[in-house]
GUPA-639052 format. One line per field, with one value per residue (C-alpha): x, y, z; residue number from 1; residue in one letter; chain. Coordinates in nm, 4 decimals. Layout:
<pts>
x	[X:...]
y	[Y:...]
z	[Z:...]
resi	[NUM:...]
resn	[A:...]
chain	[A:...]
</pts>
This chain:
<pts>
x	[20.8760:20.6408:20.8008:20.8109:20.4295:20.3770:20.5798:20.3918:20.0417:20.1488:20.2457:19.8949:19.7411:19.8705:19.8122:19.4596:19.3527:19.5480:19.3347:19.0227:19.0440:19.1113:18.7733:18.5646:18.7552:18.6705:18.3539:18.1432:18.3169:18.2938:17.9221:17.9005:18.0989:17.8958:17.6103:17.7505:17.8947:17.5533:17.4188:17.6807:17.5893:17.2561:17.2355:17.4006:17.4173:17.5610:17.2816:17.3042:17.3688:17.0374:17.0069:16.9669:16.8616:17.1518:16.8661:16.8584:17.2258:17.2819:17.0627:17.2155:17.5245:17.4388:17.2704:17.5841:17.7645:17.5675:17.5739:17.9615:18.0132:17.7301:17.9461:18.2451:18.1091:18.0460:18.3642:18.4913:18.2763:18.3433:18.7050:18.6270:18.4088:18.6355:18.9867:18.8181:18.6729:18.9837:19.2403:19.1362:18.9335:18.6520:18.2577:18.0857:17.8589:18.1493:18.3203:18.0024:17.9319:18.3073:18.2986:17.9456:18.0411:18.3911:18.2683:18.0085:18.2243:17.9967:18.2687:18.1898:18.4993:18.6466:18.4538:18.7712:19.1278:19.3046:19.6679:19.9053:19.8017:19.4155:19.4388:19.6280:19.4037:19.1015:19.2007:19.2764:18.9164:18.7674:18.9461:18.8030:18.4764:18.4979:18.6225:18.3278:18.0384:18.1684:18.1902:17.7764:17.7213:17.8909:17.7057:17.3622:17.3735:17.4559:17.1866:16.9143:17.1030:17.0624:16.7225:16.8366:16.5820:16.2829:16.4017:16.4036:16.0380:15.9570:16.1327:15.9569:15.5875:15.7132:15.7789:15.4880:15.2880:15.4772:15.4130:15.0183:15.0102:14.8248:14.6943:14.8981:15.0414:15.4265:15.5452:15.9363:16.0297:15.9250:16.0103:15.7765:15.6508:15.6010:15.4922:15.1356:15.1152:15.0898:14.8342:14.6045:14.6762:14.6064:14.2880:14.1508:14.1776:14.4007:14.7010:15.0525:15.4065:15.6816:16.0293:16.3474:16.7236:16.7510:16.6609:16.5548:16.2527:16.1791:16.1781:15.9566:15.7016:15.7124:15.6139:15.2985:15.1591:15.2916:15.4884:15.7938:16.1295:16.4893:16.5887:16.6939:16.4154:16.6186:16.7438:16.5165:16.6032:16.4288:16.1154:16.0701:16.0519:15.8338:15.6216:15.5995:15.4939:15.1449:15.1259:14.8671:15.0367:15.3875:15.4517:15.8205:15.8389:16.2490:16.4339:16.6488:16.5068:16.7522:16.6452:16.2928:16.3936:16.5889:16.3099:16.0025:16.2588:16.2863:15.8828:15.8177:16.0328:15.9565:15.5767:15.5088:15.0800:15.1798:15.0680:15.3749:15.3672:15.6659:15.7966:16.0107:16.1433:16.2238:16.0731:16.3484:16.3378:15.9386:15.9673:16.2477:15.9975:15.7266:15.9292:16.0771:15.7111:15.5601:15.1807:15.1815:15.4562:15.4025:15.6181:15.5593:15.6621:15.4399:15.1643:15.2353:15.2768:14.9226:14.7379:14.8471:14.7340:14.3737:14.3388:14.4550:14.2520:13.9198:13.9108:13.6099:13.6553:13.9695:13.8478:13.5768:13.8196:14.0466:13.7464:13.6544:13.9598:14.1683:14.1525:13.9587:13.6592:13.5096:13.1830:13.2115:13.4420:13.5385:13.6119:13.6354:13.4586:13.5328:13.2173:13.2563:13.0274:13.1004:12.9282:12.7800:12.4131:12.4426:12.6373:12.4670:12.2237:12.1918:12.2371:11.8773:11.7739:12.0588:11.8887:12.2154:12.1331:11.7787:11.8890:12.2333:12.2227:12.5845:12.6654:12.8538:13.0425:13.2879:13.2805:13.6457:13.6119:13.8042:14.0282:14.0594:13.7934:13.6898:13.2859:13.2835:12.9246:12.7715:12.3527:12.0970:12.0945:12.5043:12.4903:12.7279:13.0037:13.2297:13.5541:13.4004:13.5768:13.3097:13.4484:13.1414:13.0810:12.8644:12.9085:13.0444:12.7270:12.6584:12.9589:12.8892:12.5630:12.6746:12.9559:12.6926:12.5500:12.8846:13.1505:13.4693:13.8063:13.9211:13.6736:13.9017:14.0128:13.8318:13.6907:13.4839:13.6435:13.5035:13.3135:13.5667]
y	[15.2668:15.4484:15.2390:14.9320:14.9684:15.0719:14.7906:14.5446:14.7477:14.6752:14.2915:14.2767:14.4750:14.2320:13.9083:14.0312:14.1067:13.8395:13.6093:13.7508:13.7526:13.3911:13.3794:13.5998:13.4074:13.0795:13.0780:13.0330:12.7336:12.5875:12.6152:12.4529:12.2118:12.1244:12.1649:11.8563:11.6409:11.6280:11.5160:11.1912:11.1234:11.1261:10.9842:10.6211:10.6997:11.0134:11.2581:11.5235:11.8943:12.0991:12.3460:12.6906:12.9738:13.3112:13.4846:13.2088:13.1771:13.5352:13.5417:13.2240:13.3992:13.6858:13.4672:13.3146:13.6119:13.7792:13.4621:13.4316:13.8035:13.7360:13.4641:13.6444:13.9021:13.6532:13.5156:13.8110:13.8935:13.5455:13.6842:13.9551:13.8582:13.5826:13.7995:14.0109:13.7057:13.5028:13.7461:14.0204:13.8623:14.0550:13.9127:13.7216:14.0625:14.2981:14.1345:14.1073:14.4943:14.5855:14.3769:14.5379:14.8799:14.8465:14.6803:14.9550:15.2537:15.4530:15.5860:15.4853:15.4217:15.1194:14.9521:14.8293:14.9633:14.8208:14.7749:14.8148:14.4616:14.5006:14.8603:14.7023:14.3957:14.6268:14.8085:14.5182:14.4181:14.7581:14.6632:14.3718:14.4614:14.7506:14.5111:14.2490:14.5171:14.6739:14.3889:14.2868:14.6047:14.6224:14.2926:14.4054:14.7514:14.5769:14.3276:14.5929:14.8284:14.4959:14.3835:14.0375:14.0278:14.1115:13.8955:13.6317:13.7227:13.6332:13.3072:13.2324:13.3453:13.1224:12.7763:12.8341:12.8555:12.5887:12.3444:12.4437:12.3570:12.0139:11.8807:12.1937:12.1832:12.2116:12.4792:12.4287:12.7098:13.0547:13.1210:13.2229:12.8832:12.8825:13.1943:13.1317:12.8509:13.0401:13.2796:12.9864:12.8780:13.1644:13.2134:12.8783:12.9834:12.6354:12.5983:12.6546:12.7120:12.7926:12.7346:12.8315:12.8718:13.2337:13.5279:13.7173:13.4850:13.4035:13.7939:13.8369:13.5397:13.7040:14.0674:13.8866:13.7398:13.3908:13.1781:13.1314:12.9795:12.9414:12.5888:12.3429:12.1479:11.8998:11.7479:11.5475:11.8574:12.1230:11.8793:11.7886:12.1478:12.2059:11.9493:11.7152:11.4275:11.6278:11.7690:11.6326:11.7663:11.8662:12.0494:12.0800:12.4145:12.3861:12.5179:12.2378:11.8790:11.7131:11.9214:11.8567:11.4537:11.4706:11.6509:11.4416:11.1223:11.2519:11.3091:10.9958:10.8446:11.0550:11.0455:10.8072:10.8976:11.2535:11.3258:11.5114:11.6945:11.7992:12.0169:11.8835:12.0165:11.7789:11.4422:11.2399:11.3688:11.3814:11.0078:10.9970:11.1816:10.9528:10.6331:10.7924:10.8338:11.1665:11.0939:11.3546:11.5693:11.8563:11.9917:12.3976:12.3035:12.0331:12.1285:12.5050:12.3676:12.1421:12.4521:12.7390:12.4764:12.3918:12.8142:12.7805:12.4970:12.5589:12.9462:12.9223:12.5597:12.6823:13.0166:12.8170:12.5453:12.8221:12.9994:12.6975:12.5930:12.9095:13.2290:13.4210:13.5831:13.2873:13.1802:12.8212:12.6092:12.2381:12.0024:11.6446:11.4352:11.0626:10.9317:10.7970:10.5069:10.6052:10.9384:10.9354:10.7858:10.8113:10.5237:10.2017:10.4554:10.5782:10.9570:10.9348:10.8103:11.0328:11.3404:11.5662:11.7803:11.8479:11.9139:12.1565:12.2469:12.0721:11.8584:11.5675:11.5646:11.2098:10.9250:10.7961:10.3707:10.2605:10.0530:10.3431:10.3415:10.6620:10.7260:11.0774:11.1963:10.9571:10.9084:10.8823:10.4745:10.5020:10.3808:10.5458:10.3553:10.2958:10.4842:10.6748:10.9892:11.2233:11.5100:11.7793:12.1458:12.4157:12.7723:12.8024:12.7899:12.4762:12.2896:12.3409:12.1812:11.8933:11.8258:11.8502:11.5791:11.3754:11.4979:11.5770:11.3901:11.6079:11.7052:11.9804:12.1278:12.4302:12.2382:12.3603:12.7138:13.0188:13.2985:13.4957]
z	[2.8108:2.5611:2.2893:2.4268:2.4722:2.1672:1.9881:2.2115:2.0661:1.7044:1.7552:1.8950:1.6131:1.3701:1.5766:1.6175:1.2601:1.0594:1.3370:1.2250:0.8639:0.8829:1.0950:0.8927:0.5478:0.6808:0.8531:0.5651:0.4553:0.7579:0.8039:0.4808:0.5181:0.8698:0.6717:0.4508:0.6856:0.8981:0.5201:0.4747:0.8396:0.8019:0.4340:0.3309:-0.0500:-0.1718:-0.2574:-0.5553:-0.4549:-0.4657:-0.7347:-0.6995:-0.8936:-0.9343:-0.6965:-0.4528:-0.4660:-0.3880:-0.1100:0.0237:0.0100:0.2171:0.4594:0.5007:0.5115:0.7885:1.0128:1.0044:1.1013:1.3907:1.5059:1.4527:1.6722:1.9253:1.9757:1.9973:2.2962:2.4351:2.4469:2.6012:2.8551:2.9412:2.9681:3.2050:3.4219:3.4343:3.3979:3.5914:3.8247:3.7594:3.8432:3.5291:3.5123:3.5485:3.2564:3.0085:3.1426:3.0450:2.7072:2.5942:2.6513:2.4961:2.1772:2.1503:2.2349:2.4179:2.5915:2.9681:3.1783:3.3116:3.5266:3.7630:3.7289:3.4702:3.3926:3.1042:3.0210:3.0719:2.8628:2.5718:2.5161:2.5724:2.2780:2.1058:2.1417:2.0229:1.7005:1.6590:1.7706:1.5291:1.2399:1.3519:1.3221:0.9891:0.8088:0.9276:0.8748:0.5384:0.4752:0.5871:0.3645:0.0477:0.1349:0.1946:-0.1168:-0.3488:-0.2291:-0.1032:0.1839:-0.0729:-0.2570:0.0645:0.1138:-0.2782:-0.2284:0.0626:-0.0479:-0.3762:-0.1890:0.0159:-0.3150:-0.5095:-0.1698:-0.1713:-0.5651:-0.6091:-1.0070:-1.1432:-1.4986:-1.5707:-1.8265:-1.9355:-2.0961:-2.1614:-2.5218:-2.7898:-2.7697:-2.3861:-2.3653:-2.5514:-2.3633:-2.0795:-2.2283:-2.2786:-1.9236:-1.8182:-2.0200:-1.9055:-1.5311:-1.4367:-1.2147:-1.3552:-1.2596:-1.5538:-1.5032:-1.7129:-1.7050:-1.8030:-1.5330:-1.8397:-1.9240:-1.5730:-1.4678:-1.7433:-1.6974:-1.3179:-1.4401:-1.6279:-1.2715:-1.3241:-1.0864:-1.2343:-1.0978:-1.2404:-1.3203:-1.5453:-1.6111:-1.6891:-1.3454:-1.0918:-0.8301:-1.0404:-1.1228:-0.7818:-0.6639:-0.8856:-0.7015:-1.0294:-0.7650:-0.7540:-1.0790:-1.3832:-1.7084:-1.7778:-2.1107:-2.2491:-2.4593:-2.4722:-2.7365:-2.7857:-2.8806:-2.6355:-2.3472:-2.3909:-2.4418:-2.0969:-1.9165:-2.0558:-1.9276:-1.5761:-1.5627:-1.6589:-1.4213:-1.1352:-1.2030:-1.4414:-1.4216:-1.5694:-1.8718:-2.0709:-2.4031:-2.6146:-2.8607:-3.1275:-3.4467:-3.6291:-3.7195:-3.5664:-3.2748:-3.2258:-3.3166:-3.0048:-2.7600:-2.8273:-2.7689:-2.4566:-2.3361:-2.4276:-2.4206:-2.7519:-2.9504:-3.1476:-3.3984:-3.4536:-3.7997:-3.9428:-3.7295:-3.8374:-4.2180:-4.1869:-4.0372:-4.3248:-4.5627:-4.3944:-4.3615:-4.7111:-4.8607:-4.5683:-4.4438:-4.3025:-4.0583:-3.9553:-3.8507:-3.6789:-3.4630:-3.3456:-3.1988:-3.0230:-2.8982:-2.8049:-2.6497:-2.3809:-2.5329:-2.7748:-2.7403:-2.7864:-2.5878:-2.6472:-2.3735:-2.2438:-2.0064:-1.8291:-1.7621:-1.4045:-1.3271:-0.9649:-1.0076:-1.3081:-1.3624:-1.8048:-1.7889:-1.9229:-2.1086:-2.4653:-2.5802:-2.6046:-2.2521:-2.1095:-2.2623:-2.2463:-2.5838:-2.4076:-2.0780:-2.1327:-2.5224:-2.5156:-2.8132:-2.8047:-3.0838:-3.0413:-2.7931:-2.7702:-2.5923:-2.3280:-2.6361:-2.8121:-3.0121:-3.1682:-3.2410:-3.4416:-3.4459:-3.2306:-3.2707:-3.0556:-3.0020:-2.9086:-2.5793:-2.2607:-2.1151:-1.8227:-1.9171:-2.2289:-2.2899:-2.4207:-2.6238:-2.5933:-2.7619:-2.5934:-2.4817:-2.0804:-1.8983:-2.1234:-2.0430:-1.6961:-1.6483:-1.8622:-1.5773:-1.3129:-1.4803:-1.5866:-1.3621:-1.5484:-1.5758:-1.2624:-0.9842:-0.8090:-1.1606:-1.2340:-1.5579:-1.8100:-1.8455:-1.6803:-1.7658:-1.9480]
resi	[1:2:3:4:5:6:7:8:9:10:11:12:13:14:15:16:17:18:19:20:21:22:23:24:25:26:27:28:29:30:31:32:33:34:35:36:37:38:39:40:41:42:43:44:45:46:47:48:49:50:51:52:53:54:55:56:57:58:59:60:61:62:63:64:65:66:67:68:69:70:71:72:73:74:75:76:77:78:79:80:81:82:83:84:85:86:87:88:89:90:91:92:93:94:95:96:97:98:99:100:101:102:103:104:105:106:107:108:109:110:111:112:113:114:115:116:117:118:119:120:121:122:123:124:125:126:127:128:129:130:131:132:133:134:135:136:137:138:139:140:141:142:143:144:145:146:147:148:149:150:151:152:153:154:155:156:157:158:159:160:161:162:163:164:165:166:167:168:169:170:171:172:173:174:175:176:177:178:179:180:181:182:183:184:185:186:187:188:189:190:191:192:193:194:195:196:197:198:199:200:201:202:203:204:205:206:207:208:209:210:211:212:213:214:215:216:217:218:219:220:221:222:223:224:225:226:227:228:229:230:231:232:233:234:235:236:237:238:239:240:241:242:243:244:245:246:247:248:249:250:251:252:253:254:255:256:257:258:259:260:261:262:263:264:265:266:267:268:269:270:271:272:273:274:275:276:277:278:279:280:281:282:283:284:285:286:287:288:289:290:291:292:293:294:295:296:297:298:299:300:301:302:303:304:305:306:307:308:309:310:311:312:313:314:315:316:317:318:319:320:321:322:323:324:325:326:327:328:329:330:331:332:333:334:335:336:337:338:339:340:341:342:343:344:345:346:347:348:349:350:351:352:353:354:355:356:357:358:359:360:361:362:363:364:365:366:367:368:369:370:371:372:373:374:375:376:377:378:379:380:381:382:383:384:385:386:387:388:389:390:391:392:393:394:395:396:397:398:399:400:401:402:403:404]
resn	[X:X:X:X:X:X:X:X:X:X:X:X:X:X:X:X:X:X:X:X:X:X:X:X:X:X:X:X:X:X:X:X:X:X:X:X:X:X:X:X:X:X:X:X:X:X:X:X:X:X:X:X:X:X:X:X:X:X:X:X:X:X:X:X:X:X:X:X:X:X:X:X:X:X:X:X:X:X:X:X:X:X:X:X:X:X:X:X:X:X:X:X:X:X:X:X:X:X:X:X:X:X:X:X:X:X:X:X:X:X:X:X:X:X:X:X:X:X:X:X:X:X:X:X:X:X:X:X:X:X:X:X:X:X:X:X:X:X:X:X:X:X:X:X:X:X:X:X:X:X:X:X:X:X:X:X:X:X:X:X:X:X:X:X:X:X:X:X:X:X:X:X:X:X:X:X:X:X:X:X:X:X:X:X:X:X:X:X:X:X:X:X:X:X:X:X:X:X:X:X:X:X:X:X:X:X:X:X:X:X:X:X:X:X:X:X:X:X:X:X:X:X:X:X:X:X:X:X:X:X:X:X:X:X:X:X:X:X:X:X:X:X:X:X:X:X:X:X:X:X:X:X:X:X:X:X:X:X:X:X:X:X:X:X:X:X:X:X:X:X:X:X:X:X:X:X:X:X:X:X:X:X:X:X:X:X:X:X:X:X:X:X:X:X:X:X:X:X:X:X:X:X:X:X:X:X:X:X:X:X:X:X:X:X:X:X:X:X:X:X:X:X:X:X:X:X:X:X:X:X:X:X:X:X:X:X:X:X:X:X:X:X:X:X:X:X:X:X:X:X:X:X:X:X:X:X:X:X:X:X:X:X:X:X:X:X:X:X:X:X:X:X:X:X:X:X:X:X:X:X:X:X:X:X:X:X:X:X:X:X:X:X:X:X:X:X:X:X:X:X:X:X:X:X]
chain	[A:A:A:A:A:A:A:A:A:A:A:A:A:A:A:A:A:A:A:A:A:A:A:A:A:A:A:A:A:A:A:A:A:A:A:A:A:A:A:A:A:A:A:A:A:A:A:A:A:A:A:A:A:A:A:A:A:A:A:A:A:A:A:A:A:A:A:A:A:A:A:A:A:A:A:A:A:A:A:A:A:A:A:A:A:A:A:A:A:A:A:A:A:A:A:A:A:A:A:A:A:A:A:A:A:A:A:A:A:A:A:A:A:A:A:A:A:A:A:A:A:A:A:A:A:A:A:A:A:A:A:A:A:A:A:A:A:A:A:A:A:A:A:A:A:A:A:A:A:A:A:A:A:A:A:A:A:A:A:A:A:A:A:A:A:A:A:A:A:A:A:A:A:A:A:A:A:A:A:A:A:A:A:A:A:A:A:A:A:A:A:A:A:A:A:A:A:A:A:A:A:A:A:A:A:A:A:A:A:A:A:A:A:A:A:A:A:A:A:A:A:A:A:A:A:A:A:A:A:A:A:A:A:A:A:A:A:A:A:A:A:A:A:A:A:A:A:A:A:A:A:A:A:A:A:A:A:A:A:A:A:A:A:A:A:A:A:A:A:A:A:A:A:A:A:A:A:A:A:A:A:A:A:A:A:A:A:A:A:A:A:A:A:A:A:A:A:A:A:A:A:A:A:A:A:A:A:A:A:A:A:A:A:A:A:A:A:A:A:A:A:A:A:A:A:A:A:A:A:A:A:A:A:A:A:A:A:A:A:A:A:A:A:A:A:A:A:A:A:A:A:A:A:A:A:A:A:A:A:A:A:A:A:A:A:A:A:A:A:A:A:A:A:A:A:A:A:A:A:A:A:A:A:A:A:A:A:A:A:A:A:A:A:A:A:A:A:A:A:A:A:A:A:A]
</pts>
């Protein structure tokens, strides 16, 4: 008798835990696969995938991962709860009593006699309770061990930024290049988010206070998350000419209002970006080249336009102005009548026309117009009360820079 039982134990072991691997295997893949049939229900064209970041994906995974043993760990309480119901004849809270206990082992005794039957799938159903909590527990250490839930939390806090982000600028790529970039950003106080491909630069942009995500900023996907819809300026710092071709493309087409810049190396390919729509290109080689030979040839004006136009701690600052004939009561007046030099100590050092007309050094009689772009020169405090008076080309950017 003993072996007969005993043979009939092992069949059951082995029924029991071939059944469950394939659960635990397959569950995943099936909520995926839910997950993508609700999509072609729901969608008439086929959509591309969403891209994710190794972080995100990892922490997708897990999620996952968790969720399939949780529902592993309900079925196997379903079976549990339902053996004892309809096979023993037990009460619905009799059965969920005798499940709970026995998946817990806390050792309590049966709550009704059982047979040899009863006893043998009972101890089937420890092992698969057992098996069912090891694996979420398994799960849950390595996701606590490897920081996935942090990591949740960042991604989380991140979106939730990203979302709130409105007339933000674009950085693609944190290289050498991109990482000034963001240094000026930075220094001018305006809104940015920087995304790359490799978790190297991105962990590092990340450790300097920036909002940084993993992407190819190639694809629509990775734009769009970045909420390109609502940013002003997109600026591709790529290292390859092609990738910063492809990514100025896909702004233009998915905002075609945003003003993109791009790097290029070469003069081909800055000729490319500016036919595919790149309001301007800049080459880190001819402009590098042009500058070493102005330091060169004029020491003393180039010393003077880099303290104007970059870093933290200068004392003169250069900026722009759209003269608004909404808001702004210059227009239809002369420099002279508008008084601007008298009333913020700002100069105004070019007028740039609607057509495109450039006025360097503008006098007295030049007279203000609708659409003038006003390129002024004054120390902070300056700047500011001249865009009291003119408003600037954005209202709700923090524009002219701050106190540094």
């Amino acid at each position: 008798m003993l072996t007969t039982y005993s043979s009939k134990l092992l069949i059951v072991f082995r029924k029991f835990n071939w059944h469950l691997q394939n659960i635990l295997s397959n569950l995943t893949q099936l909520v995926v696969n839910h997950r993508l049939a609700k999509d072609i229900l729901k969608r008439k064209a086929p959509q591309p995938k969403p891209v994710y970041s190794t972080l995100e994906q990892k922490y997708n995974r897990i999620q996952k991962e968790l969720i399939a043993g949780g529902i592993a760990l309900g079925c196997v309480f379903l079976i549990g709860t339902l053996w004892y119901w309809l096979v023993e004849r037990w009460s619905w809270q009799d059965a969920a009593y005798m499940t709970v206990i026995t998946l817990t082992t806390v050792g309590f005794g049966e709550v009704h006699p059982l047979g040899n039957r009863g006893r043998l799938f009972t101890i089937s159903l420890i092992l698969m309770g057992v098996v069912s909590i090891g694996y979420i527990v398994n799960r849950f250490t390595e996701a606590l061990i490897q920081g996935y839930f942090q990591e949740g939390i960042r991604l989380r806090q991140q979106r939730r930024s990203m979302e709130s982000l409105s007339e933000h600028y674009i950085l693609c790529g944190f290289g050498r290049t991109g990482r000034q970039i963001a240094l000026e950003f930075q220094a001018e106080g305006v809104p940015f988010v920087t995304v790359d491909l490799e978790i190297s630069s991105v962990q590092a942009a990340q450790q300097l206070g920036y909002v940084a995500v993993q992407g190819d900023a190639t694809l629509d996907e990775t734009l769009l998350r970045l909420g390109i819809d609502r940013a002003i300026c997109l600026v591709a710092a790529l290292p390859s000419d092609a990738e910063n071709l492809y990514t100025v493309l896909s702004a233009k087409t998915l905002n075609p209002q945003i003003r993109a810049i791009a790097r290029a190396s070469t003069q081909e390919a800055l000729q490319k970006l500016q036919r595919a729509g790149a309001d301007a290109v800049v080459s880190p080689y001819i402009t590098g080249g042009k500058r070493m030979a102005a330091a060169a040839l004029r020491p003393q004006v180039m010393d003077f336009v880099d303290g104007i136009l970059t870093g933290a701690d200068r004392e003169l600052y250069m900026e722009e102005f759209r003269l608004d004939p909404v808001v702004c009561p210059c227009v239809g007046q002369t420099l002279r009548e508008a008084r601007l030099r008298s009333q913020t100590g700002a100069l105004v050092l070019a007028i740039r026309r609607t057509d495109g007309t450039l006025i360097g050094g503008p006098t007295a009689d030049t007279e203000l117009m609708a659409g003038d772009l006003l390129i002024c020169m004054g120390t902070a405090e300056q700047l500011r009360q001249i865009n009291q008076i003119l408003g600037p080309i954005r209202s709700s950017v923090p524009r002219p820079p701050k106190h540094s």
